[in-house]
Structure formats: structure tokens, C-alpha cells
C-alpha positions in Angstrom: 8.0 5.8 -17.1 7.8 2.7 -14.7 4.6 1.4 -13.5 5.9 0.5 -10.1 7.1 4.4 -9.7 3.9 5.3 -11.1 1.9 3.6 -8.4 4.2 4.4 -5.7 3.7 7.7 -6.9 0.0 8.1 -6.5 -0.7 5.7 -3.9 1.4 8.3 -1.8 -1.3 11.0 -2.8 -3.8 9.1 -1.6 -5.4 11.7 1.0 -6.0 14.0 -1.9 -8.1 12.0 -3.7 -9.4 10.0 -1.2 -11.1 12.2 0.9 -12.0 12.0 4.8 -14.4 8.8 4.0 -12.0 6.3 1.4 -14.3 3.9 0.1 -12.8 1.4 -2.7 -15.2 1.9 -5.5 -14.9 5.7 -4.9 -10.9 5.0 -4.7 -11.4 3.2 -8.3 -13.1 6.2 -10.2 -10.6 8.9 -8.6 -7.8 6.7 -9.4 -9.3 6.5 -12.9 -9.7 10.4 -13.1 -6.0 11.3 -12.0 -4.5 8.6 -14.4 -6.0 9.8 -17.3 -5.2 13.7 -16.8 -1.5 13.4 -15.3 -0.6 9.8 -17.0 -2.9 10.3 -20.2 0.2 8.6 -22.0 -0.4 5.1 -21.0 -1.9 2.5 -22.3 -5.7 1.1 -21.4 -3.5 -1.9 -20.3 -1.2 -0.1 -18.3 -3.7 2.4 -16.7 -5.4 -1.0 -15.7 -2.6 -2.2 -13.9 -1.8 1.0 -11.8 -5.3 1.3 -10.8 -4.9 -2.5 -9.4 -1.6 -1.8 -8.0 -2.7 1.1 -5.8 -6.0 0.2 -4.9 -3.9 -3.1 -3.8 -1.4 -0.8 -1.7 -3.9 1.2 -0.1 -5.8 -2.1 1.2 -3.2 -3.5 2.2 -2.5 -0.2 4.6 -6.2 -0.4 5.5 -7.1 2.5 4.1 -10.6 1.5 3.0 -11.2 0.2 6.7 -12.9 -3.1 7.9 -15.6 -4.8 6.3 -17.6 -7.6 8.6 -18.7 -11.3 7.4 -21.8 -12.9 9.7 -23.1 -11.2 12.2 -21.1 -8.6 14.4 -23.2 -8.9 17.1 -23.3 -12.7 17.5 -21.6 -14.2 20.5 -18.2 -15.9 19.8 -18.2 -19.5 20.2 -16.3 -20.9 23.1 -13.5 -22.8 22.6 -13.2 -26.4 22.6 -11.1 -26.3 25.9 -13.5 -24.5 27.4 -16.6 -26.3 26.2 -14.9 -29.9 27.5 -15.1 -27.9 31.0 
């Protein structure tokens, strides 16, 4: 079976095991779970793989949501247009 089917695959389930609150490390150990009792045929190597190739999907649908660097709550610097004003 194809890796890239594979991940397609599951990375389409993703509501299932995800829940109502997807967080990645959460996302990890259900992907681990589900590989090993529907895909219990591959390799470490290739279970490996499809875990990195949907968790990369799903973030890159935004599925674990936003995380923040610095401080949300600091002001935004102005610009430099606006700061020559």
C-alpha cells in the first residue's frame, strides 16, 4: 500500500481521532494508536513517516490552531512612515 494514500487516508479521518480540542502531541499518540491497529503491517520506518505526513497536513489546514510568540498583548510598533511623522 502507498504511504501517500495512506496518509491521505487518515488525515481525512481526522475529526475522529482528533476530538473537539486537536492538540498536536494528542494528534501524535492517536495517530500512533490508529496506525498500529488498522496499518499494523508497516514498518517502524514507515509508521514514522505517515505519522509526519499527517500531522504535517493537518497543520498545514490549521487544525491544531494558533500558537503566539512575545506578548499578545503588547502594542504593535508603528511603522517607520508613521514614526518619521
Amino acid at each position: 500500500m502507498e504511504l501517500n494514500h495512506i496518509i491521505a487516508e487518515i488525515t481525512d479521518q481526522a475529526d475522529e481521532f482528533l476530538g473537539d480540542k486537536p492538540h498536536r502531541n494528542h494528534a501524535q499518540s492517536a495517530l500512533a494508536a490508529l496506525i498500529e491497529r488498522d496499518y499494523f503491517e508497516l514498518s517502524a520506518a514507515n509508521r514514522a513517516t505517515v505519522i509526519a505526513g499527517v500531522l504535517a497536513a493537518l497543520e498545514a489546514d490549521e487544525r491544531f490552531g494558533v500558537e503566539f510568540v512575545g506578548d499578545p498583548f503588547k502594542d504593535e510598533p508603528e511603522s517607520e512612515k508613521e514614526a518619521e511623522k
